[in-house]
Backbone as a chain_set.jsonl record, in Angstrom:
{"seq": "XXXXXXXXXXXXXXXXXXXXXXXXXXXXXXXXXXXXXXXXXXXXXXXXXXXXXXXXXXXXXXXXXXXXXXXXXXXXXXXXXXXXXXXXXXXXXXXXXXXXXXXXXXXXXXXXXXXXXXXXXXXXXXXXXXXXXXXXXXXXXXXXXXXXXXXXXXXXXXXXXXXXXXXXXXXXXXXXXXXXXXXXXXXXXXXXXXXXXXXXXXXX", "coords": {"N": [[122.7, 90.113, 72.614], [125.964, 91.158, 73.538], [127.482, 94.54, 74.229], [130.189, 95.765, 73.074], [131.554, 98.047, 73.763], [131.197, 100.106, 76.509], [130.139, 103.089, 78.093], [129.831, 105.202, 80.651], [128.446, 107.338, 83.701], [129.995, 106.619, 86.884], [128.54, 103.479, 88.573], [128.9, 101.455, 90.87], [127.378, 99.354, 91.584], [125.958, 99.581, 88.526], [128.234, 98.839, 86.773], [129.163, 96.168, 87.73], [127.233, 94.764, 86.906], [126.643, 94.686, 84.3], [129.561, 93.985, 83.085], [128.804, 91.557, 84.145], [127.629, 90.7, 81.847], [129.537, 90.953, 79.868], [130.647, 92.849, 78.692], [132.577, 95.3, 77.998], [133.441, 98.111, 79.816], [134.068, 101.313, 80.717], [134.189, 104.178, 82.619], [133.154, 107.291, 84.498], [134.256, 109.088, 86.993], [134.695, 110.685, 90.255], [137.905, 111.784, 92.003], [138.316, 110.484, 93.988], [136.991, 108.545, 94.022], [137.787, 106.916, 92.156], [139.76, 104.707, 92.736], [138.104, 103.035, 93.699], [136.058, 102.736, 91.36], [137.464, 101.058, 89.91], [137.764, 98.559, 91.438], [135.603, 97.416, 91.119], [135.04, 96.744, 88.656], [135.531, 97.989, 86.263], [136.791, 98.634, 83.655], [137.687, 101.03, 82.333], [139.099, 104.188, 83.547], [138.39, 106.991, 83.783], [138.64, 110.29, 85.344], [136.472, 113.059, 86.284], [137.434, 115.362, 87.214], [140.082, 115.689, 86.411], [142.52, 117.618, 84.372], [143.185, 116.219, 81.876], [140.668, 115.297, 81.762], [138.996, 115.823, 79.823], [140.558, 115.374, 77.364], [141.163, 112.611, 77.007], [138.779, 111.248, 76.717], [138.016, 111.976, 73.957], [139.606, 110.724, 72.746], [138.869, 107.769, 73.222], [136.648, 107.616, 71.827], [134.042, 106.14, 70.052], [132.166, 104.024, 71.014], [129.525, 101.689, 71.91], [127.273, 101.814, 73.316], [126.389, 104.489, 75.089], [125.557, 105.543, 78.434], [123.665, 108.127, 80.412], [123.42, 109.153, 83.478], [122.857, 111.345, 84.581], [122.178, 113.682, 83.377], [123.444, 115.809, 81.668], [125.663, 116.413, 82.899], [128.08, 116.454, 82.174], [129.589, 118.53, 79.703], [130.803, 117.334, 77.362], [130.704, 114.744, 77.123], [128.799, 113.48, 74.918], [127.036, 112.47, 71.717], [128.061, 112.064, 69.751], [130.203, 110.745, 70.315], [129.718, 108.077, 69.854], [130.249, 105.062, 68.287], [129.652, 105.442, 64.552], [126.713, 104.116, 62.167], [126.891, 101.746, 63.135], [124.373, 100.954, 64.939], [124.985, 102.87, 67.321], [124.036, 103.582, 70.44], [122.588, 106.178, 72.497], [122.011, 106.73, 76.16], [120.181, 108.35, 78.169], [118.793, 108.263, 81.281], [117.513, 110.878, 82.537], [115.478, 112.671, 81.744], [113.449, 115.817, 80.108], [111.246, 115.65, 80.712], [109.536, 115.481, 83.166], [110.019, 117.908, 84.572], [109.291, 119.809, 81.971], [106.185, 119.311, 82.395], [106.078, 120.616, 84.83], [106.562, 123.018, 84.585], [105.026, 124.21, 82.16], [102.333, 122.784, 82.53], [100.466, 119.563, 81.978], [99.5, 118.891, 79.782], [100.546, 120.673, 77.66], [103.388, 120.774, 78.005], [103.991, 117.767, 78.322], [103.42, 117.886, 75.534], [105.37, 119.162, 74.802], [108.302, 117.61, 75.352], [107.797, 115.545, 73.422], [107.762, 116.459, 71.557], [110.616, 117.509, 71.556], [111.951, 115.118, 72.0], [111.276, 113.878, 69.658], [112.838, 115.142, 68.15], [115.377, 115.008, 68.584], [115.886, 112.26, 68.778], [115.38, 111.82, 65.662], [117.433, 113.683, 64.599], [119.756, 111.945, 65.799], [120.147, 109.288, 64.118], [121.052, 110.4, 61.432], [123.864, 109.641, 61.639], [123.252, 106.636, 61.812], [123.128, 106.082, 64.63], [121.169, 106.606, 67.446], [119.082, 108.166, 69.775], [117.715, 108.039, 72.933], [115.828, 108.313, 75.557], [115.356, 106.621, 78.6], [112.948, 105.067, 80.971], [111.882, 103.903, 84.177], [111.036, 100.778, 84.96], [108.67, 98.406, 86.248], [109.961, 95.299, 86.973], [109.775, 92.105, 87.714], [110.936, 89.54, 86.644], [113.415, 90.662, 85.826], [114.505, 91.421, 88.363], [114.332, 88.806, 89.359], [116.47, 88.161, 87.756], [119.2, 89.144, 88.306], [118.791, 88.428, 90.837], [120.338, 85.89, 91.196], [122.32, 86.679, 89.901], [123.602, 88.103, 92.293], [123.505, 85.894, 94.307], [125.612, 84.239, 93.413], [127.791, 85.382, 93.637], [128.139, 87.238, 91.489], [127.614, 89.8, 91.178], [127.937, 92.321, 93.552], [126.177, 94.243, 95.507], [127.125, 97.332, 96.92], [127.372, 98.686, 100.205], [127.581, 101.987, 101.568], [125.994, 103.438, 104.049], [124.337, 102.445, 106.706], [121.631, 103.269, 108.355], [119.13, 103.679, 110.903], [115.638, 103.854, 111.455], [114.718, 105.963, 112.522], [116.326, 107.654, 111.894], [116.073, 108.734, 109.314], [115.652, 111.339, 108.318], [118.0, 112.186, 108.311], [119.618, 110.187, 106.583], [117.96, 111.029, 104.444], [119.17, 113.589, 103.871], [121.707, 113.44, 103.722], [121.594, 111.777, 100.947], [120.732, 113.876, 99.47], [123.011, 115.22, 98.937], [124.302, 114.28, 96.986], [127.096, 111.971, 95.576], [127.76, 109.759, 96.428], [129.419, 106.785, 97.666], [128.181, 104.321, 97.468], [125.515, 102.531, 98.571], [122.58, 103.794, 100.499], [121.139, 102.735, 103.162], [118.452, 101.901, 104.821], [117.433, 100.204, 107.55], [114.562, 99.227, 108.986], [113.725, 97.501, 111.038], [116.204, 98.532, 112.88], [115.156, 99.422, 115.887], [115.809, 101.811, 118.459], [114.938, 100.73, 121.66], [112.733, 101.75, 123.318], [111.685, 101.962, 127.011], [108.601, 100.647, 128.431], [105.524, 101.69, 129.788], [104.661, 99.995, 131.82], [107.118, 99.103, 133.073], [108.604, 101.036, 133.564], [107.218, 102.116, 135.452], [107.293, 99.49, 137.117], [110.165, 99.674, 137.735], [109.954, 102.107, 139.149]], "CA": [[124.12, 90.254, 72.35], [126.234, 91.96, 74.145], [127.883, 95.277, 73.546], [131.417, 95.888, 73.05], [132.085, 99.324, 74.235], [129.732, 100.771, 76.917], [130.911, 103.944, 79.175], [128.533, 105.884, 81.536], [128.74, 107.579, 85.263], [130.086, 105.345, 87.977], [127.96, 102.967, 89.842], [128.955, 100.076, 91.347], [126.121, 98.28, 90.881], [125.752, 99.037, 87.183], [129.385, 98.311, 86.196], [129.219, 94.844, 88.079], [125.897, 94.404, 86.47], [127.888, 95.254, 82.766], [130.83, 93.11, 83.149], [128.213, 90.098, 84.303], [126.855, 90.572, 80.596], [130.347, 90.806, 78.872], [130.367, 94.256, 78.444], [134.054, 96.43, 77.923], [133.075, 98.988, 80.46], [134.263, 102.529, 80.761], [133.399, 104.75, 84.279], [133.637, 108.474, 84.72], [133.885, 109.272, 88.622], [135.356, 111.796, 91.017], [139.412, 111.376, 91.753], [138.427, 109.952, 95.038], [136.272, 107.294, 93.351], [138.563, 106.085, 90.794], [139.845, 103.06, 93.151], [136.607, 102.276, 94.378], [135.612, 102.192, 90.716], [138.829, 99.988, 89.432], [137.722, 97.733, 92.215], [134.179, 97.558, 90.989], [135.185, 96.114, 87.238], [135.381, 98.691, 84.949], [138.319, 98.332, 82.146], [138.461, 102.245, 81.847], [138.051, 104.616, 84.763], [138.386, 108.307, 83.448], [138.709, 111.329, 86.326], [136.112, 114.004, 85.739], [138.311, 116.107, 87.995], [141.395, 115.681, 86.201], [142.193, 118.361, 83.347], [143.015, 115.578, 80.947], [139.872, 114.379, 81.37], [138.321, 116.147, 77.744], [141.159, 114.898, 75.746], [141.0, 111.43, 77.383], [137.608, 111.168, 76.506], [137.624, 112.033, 72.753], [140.631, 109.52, 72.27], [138.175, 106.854, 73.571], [135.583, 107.27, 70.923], [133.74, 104.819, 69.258], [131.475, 103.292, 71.916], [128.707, 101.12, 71.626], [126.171, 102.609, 74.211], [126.501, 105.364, 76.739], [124.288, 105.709, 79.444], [123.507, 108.766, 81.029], [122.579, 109.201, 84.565], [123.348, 112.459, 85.269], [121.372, 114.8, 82.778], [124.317, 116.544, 80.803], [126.635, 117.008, 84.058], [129.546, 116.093, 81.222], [129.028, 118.376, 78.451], [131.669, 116.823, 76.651], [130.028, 113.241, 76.83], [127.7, 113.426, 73.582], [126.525, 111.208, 71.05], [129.452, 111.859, 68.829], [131.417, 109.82, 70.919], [129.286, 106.834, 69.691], [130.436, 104.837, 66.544], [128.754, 105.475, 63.19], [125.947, 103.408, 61.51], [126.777, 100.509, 64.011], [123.395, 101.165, 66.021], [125.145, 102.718, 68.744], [122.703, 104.316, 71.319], [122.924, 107.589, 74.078], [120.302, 106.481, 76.594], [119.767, 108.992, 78.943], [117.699, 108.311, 82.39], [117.452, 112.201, 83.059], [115.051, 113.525, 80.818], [112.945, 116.632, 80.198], [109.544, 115.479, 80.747], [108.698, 116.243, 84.54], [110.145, 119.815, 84.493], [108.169, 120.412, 81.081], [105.109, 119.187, 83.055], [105.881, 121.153, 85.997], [106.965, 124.258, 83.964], [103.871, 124.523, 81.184], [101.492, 122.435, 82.485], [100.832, 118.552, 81.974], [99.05, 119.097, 78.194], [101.676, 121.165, 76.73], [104.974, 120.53, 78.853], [104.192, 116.312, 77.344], [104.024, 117.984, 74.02], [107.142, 120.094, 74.22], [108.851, 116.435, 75.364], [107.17, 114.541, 72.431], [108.742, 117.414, 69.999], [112.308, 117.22, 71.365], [112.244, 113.485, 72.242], [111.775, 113.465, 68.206], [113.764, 115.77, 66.976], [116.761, 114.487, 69.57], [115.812, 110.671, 67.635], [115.699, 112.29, 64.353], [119.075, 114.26, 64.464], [120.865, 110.923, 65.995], [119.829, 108.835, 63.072], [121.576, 110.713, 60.165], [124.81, 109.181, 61.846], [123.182, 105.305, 62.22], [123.447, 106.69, 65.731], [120.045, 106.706, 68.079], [119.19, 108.541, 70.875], [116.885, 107.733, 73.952], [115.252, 108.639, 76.813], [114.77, 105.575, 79.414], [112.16, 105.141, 81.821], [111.94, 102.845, 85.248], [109.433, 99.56, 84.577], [109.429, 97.348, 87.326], [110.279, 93.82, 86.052], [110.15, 90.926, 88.087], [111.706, 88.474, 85.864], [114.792, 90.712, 85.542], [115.062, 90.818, 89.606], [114.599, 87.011, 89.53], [117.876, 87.146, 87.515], [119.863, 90.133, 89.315], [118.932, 87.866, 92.579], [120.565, 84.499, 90.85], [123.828, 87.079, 89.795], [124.137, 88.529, 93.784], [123.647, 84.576, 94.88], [126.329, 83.72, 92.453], [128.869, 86.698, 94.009], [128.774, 88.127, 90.51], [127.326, 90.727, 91.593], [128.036, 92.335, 95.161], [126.364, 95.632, 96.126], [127.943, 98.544, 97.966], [126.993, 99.19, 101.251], [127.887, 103.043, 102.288], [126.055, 103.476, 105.481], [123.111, 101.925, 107.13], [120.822, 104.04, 109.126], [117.997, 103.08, 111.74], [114.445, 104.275, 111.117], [114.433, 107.124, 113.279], [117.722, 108.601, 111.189], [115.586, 108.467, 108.013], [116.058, 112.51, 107.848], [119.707, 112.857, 108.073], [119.532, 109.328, 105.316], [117.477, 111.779, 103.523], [119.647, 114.953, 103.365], [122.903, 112.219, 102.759], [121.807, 111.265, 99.915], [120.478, 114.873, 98.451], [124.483, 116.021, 98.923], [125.431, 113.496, 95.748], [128.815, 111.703, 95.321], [127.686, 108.792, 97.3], [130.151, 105.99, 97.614], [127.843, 102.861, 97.916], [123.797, 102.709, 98.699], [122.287, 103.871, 101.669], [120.023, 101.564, 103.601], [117.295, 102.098, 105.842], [117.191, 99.219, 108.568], [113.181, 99.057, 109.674], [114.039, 96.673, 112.306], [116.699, 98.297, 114.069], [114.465, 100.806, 116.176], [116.279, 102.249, 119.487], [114.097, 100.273, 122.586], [112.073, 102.234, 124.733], [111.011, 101.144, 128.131], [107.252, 100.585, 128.336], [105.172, 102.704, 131.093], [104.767, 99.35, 132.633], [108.686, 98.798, 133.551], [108.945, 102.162, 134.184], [106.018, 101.657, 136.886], [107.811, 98.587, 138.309], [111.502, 100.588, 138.109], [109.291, 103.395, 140.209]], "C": [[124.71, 91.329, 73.25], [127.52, 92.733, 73.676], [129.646, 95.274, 73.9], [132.138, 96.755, 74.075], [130.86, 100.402, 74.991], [130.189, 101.829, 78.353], [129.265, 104.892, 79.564], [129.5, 105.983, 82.868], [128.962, 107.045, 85.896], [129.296, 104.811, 88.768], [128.362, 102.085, 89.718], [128.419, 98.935, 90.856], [126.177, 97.964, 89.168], [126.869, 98.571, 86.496], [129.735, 96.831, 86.695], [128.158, 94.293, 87.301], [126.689, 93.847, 84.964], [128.773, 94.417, 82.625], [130.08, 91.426, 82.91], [127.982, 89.063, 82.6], [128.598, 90.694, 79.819], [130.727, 92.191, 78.197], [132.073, 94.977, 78.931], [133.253, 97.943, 78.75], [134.176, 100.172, 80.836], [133.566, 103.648, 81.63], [133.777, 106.136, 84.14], [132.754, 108.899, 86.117], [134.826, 110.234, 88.637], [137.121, 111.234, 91.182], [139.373, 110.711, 93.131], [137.306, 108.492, 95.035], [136.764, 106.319, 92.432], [139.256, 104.63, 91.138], [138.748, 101.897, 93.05], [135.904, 101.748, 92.6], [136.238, 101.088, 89.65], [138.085, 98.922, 90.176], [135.961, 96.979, 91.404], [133.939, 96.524, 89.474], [135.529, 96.966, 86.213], [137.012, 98.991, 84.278], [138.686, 100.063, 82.022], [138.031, 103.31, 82.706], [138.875, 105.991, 84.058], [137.64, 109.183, 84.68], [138.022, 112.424, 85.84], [136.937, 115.265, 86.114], [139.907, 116.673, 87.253], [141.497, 116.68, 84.966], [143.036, 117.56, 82.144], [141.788, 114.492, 80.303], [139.057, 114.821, 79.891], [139.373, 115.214, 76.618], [141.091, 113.075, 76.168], [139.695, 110.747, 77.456], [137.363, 111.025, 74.915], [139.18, 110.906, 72.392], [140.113, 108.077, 72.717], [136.904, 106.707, 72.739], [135.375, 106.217, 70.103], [133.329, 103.712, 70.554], [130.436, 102.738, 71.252], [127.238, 101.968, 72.139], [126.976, 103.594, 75.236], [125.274, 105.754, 77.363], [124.503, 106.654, 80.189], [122.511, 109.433, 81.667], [122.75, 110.317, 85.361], [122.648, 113.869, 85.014], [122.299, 115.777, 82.531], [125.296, 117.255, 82.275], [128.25, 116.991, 83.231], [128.902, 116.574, 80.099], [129.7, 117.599, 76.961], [131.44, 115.161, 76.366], [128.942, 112.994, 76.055], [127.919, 112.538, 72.651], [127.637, 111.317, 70.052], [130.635, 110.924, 69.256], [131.148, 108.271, 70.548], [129.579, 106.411, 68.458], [129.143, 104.84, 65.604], [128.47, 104.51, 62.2], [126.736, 101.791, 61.984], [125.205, 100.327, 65.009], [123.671, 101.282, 67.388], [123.767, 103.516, 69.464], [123.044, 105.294, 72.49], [121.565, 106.79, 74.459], [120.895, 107.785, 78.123], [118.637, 108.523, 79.941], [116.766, 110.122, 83.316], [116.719, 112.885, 81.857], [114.419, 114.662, 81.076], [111.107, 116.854, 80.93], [108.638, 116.004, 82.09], [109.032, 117.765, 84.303], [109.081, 120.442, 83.847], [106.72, 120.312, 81.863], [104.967, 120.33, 83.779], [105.823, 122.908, 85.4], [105.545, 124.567, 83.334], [102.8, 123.559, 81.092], [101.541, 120.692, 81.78], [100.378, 118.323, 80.055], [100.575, 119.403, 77.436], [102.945, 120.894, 77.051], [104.729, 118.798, 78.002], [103.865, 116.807, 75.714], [104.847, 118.621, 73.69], [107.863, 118.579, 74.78], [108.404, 116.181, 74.457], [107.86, 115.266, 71.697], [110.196, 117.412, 70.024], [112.399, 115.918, 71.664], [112.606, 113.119, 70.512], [112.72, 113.828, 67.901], [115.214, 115.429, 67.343], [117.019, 112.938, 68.37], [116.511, 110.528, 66.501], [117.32, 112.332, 63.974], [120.205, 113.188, 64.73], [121.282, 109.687, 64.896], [120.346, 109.435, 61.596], [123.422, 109.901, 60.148], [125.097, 107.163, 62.017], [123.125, 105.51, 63.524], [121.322, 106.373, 66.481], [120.18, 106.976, 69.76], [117.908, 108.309, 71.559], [116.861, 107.708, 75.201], [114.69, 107.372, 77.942], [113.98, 106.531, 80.604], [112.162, 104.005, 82.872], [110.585, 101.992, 85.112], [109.451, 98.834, 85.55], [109.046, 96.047, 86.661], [110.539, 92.75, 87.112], [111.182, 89.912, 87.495], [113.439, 89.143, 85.924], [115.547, 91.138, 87.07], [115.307, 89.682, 90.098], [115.859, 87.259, 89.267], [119.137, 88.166, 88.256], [120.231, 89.007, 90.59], [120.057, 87.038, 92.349], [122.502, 85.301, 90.569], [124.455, 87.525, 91.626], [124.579, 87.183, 94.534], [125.172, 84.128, 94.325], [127.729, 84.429, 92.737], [129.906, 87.543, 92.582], [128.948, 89.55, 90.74], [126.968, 91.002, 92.92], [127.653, 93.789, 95.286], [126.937, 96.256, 97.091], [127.148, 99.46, 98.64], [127.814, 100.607, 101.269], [127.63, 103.186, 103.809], [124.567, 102.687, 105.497], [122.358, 102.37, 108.133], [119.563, 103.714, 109.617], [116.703, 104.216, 111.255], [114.371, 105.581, 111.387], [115.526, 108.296, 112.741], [117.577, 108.944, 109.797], [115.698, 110.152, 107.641], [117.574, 112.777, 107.247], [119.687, 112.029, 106.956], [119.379, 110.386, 103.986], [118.603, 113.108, 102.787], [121.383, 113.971, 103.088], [123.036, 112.035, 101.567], [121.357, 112.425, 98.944], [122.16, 115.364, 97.947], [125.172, 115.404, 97.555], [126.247, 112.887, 96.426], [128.642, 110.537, 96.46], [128.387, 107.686, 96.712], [129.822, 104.429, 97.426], [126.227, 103.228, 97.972], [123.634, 102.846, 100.084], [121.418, 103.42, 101.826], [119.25, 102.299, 104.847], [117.061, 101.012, 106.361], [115.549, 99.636, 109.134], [113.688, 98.515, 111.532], [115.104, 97.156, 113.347], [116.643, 100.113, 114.63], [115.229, 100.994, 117.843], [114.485, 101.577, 120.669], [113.703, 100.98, 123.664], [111.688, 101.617, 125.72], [109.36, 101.478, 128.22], [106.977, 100.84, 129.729], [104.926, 101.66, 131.912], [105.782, 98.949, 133.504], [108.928, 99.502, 133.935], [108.211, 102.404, 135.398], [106.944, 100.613, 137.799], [109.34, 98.995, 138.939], [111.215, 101.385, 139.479], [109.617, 102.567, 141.672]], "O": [[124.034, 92.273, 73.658], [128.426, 92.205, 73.031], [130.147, 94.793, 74.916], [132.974, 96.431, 74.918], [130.025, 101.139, 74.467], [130.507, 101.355, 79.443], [128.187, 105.087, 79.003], [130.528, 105.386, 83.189], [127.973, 106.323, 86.025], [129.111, 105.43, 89.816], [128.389, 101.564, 88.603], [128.74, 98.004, 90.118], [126.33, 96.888, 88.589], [126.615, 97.842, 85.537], [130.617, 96.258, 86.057], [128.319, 93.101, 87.038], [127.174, 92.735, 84.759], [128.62, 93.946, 81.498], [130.385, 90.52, 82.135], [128.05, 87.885, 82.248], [128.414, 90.191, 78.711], [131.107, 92.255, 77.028], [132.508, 95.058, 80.08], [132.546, 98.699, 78.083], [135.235, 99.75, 81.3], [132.422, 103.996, 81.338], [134.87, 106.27, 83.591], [131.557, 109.016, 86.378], [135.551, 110.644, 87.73], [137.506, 110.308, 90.467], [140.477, 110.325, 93.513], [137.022, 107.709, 95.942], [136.294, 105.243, 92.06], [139.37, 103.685, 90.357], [138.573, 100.743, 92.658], [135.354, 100.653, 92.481], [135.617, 100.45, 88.8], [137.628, 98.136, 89.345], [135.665, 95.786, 91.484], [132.977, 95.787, 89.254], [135.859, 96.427, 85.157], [138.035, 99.544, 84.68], [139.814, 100.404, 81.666], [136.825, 103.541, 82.787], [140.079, 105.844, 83.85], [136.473, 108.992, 85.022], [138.628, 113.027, 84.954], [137.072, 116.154, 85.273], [140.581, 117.675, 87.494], [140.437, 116.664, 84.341], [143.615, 118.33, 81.377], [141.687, 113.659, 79.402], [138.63, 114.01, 79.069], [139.12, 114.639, 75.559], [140.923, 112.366, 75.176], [139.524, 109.769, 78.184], [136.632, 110.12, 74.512], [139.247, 110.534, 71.22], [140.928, 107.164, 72.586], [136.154, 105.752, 72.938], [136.221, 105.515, 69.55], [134.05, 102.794, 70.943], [130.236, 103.099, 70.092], [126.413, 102.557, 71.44], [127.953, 103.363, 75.95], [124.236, 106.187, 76.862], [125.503, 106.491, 80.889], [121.476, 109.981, 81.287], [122.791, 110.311, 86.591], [122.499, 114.812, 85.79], [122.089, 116.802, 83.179], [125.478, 118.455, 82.48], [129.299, 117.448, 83.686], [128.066, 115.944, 79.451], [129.167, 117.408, 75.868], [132.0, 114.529, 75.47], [128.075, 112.253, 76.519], [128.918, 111.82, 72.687], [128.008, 110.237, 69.592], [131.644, 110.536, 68.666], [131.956, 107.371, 70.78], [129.301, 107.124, 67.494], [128.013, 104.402, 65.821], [129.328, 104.017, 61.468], [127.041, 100.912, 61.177], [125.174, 99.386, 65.803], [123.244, 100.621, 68.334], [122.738, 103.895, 68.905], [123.85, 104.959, 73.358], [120.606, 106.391, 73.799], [121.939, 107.772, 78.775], [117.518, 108.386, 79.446], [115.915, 110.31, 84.185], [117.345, 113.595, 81.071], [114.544, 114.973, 82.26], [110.317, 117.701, 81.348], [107.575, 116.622, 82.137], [108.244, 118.61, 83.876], [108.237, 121.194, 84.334], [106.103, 121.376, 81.919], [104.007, 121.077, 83.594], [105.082, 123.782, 85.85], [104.826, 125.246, 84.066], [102.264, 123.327, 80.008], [102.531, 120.434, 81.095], [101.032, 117.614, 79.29], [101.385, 118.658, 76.885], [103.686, 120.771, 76.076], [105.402, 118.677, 76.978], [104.1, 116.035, 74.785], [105.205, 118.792, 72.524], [108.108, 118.343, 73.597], [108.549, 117.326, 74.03], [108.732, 114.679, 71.055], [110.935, 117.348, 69.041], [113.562, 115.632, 71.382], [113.562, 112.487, 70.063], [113.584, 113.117, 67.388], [116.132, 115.546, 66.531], [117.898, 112.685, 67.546], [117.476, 109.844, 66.162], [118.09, 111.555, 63.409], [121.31, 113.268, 64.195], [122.416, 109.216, 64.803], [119.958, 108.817, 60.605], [124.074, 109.66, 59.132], [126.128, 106.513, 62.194], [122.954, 104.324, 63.809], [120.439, 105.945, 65.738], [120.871, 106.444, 70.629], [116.914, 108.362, 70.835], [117.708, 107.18, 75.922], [113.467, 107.278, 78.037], [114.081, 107.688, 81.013], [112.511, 102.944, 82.353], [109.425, 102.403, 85.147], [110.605, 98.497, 85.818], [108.05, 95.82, 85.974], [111.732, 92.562, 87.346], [112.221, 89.629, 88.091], [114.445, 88.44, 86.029], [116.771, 91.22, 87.165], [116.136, 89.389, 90.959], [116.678, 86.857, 90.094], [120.051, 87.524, 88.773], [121.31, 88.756, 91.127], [120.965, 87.226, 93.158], [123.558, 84.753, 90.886], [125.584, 87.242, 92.026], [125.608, 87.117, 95.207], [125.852, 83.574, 95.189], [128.724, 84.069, 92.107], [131.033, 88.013, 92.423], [129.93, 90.278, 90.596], [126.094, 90.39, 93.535], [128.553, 94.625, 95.209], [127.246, 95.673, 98.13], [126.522, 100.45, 98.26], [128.973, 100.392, 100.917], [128.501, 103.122, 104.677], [123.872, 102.416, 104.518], [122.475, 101.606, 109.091], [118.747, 103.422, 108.743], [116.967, 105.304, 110.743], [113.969, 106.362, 110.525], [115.556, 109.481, 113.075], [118.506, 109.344, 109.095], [115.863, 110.293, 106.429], [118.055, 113.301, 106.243], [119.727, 112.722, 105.939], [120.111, 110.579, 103.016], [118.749, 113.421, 101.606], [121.981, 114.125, 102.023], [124.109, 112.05, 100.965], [121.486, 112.222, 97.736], [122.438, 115.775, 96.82], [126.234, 115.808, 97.08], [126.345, 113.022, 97.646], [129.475, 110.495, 97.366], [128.214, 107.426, 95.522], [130.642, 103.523, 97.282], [125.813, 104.226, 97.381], [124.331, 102.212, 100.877], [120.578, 103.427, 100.926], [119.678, 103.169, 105.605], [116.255, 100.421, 105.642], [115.579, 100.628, 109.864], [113.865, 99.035, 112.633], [115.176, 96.604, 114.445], [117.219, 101.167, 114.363], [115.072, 99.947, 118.472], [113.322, 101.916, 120.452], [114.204, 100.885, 124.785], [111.238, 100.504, 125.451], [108.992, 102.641, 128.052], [107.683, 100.492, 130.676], [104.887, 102.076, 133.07], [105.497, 98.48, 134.606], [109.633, 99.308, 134.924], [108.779, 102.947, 136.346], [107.265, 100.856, 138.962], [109.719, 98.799, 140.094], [111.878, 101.383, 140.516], [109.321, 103.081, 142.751]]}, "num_chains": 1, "name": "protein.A"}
């Protein structure tokens, strides 16, 4: 089934994805993103930038799901915003778990996650409410059907830039800066042609 009321960070991708499924979508981007994410599908594009964006936020409550891909960059985007004892859901992709690892070790850092993963659960559940931590699975079957929505020009990703092999640094430090407009690609195939010491022999 698909959900009613589902707001999260702007991507392209996932708000074309969202719409495919029937999904009342709701975007929070930069003020220089807010076309790009009108253009994109989303029914409600809220300006983090803008200083009506808090009260234009809590006058939008009563969501189904929110998804967040950001790891509390909006502290004002919390599970209260989700309707009560409907089974809405916070899913978070930004959790605690590597840090804790990296911080106190791989023993205890996965049992300080296991203790707030609950008690996060717990506490969301007195409201009908549930909170969760996603993880990346790779799924064939649900790229089969992704492919069949891109074929279909439901879904159209957003090119930003496209960078040759040998530009795979600067790619790199591009995409550490944030606030990217589209996906950046890495072309294999299109490698700058050297002349081979044989041509350069017959040039001689």
């Amino acid at each position: 089934n698909t959900c009613n009321r589902i707001i999260r960070r702007s991507r392209n991708f996932a708000i074309q994805l969202l719409n495919s499924w029937g999904a009342d979508v709701t975007a929070i981007c930069a003020s220089d993103a807010v076309e790009m994410t009108h253009n994109a599908g989303a029914n409600t594009v809220l300006d983090y930038q803008s200083p009506e964006f808090k009260q234009d936020l809590k006058e939008l409550n009563g969501f189904d799901v929110i998804f967040d891909n950001v790891g509390g960059e909006y502290p004002d985007l919390t599970i209260d915003l989700l309707k009560k004892w409907k089974n809405a859901k916070f899913i978070t992709v930004v959790s605690p778990l590597l840090k804790n690892a990296d911080d106190r070790g791989l023993v205890f850092g996965t049992m300080m996650s296991s203790i707030q993963a609950s008690f996060d659960t717990i506490m969301s559940l007195k409201d009908g409410r549930s909170f969760r931590w996603a993880y990346f699975v790779p799924n064939g079957c649900a790229l089969k059907s992704i492919a069949k929505l891109v074929d279909n020009n439901q879904v159209n990703p957003a090119i930003e830039k496209i960078y040759k092999f040998e530009e795979l640094p600067e790619a790199y430090e591009k995409v550490l800066k944030g606030h990217a407009r589209g996906k950046t690609v890495i072309d294999y195939m299109a490698v700058d042609e050297k002349p081979s010491n044989k041509n350069m022999q017959q040039s001689v």
